[in-house]
N, C-alpha and C positions, 0 to 999 in steps of 0.2 A: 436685337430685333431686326428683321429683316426690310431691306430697305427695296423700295418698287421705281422702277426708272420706267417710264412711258415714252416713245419713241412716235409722231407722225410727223409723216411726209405730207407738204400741201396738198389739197384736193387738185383737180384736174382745170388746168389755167387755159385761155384763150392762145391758142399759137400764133396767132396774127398779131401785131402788135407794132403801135405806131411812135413811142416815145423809146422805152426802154424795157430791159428784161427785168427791172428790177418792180415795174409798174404795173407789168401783168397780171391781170383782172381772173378771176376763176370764170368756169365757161358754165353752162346751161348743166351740163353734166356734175362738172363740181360743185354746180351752188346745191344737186338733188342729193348725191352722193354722201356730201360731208353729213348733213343732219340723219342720217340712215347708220352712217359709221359712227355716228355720237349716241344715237339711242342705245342702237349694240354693246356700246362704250359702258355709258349708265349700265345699263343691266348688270352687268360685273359688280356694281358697286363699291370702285376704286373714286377717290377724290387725291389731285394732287396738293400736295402741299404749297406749291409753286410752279406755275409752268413760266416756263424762258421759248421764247418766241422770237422767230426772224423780223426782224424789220418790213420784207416786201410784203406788196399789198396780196400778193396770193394767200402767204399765210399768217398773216392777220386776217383775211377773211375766212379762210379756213376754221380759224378759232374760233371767231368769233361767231359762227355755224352751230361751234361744241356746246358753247352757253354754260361756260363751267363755272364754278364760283370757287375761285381762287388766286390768288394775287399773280399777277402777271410782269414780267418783268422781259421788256421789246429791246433786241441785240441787235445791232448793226452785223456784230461779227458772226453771228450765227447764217448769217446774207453766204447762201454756197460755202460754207466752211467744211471743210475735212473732218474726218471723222477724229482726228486726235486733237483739231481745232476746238471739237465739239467736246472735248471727252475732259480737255483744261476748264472749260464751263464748268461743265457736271461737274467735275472736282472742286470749283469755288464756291457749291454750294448743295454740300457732300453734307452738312448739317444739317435739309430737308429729309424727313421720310420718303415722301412718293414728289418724287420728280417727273414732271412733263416736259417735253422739247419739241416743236413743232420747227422742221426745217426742210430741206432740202436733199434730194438726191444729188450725186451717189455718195452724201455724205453720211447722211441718214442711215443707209442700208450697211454701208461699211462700218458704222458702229455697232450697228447692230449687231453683224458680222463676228466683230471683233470682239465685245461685251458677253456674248456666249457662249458656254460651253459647247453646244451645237454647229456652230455657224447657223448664217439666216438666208433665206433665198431674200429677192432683191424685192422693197417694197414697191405695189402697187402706189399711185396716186391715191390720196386719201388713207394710205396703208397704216396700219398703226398695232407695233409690239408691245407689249407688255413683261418686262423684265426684272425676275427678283434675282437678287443678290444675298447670299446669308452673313457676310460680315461685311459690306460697305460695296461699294459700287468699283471693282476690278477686272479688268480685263480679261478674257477668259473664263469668270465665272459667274456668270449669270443664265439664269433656268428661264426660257422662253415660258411664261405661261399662256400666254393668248398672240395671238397674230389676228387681227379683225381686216376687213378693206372692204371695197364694195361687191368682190368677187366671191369672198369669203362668208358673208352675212344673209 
């Protein structure tokens, strides 16, 4: 059976910012944004099995925008990680059907990049691919079935 990897990049964050990058608040834009790319989301009627989520507060609030019901499991190391950073995740837990990853540019895009047979233009904030794979989740072959963002919807 064919297995579904779901890719977003956090919604759109405040640029001013007084503590840290890691603290960065979504802005006015991304608090409208993310719930618009979540209904879009639903409409597909895709649920993941598991989403893995970065630790910063941008995208824990991102997610929590989505309202999705399913177990969530928060990474420190998904915090800016590389796309092959990201891709050793995915493979730990390559025994979920439909995986979710909410993280970060350009770590995000270049997986995406690199996960399909296409290549992928670079996500939008709020950007979110939908990727199937026909035997397991490998580099190179995965079929983009949807790209959603707030540009896109």
């Amino acid at each position: 059976m064919a297995k579904q990897l779901i890719l977003l990049r956090h919604a759109k964050s405040v640029s001013q910012f007084t503590s840290s990058d890691f603290n960065r608040t979504l802005n006015e834009k991304g608090r409208k944004d993310a719930p618009e790319v979540a209904k879009a989301f639903k409409l597909l009627g895709i649920q993941p099995d598991i989403i893995l989520c970065s630790t910063a507060i941008r995208t824990k609030e991102t997610l929590s925008l989505f309202n999705l019901d399913a177990p969530v499991q928060y990474l420190d190391n998904l915090y800016h990680a590389s796309a092959s950073e990201m891709f050793d995740i995915i493979l730990e837990n390559k025994n979920h059907q439909t995986i979710m990853v909410v993280g970060h540019n350009f770590g995000i895009t270049n997986l995406a990049n690199q996960l399909s047979t296409t290549g992928a233009a670079e996500m939008n904030t709020c950007g979110l691919y939908i990727i199937e794979f026909p035997d397991g989740i490998e580099l190179h072959q995965g079929k983009i079935l949807n790209y959603l963002s707030p540009k896109t919807i």
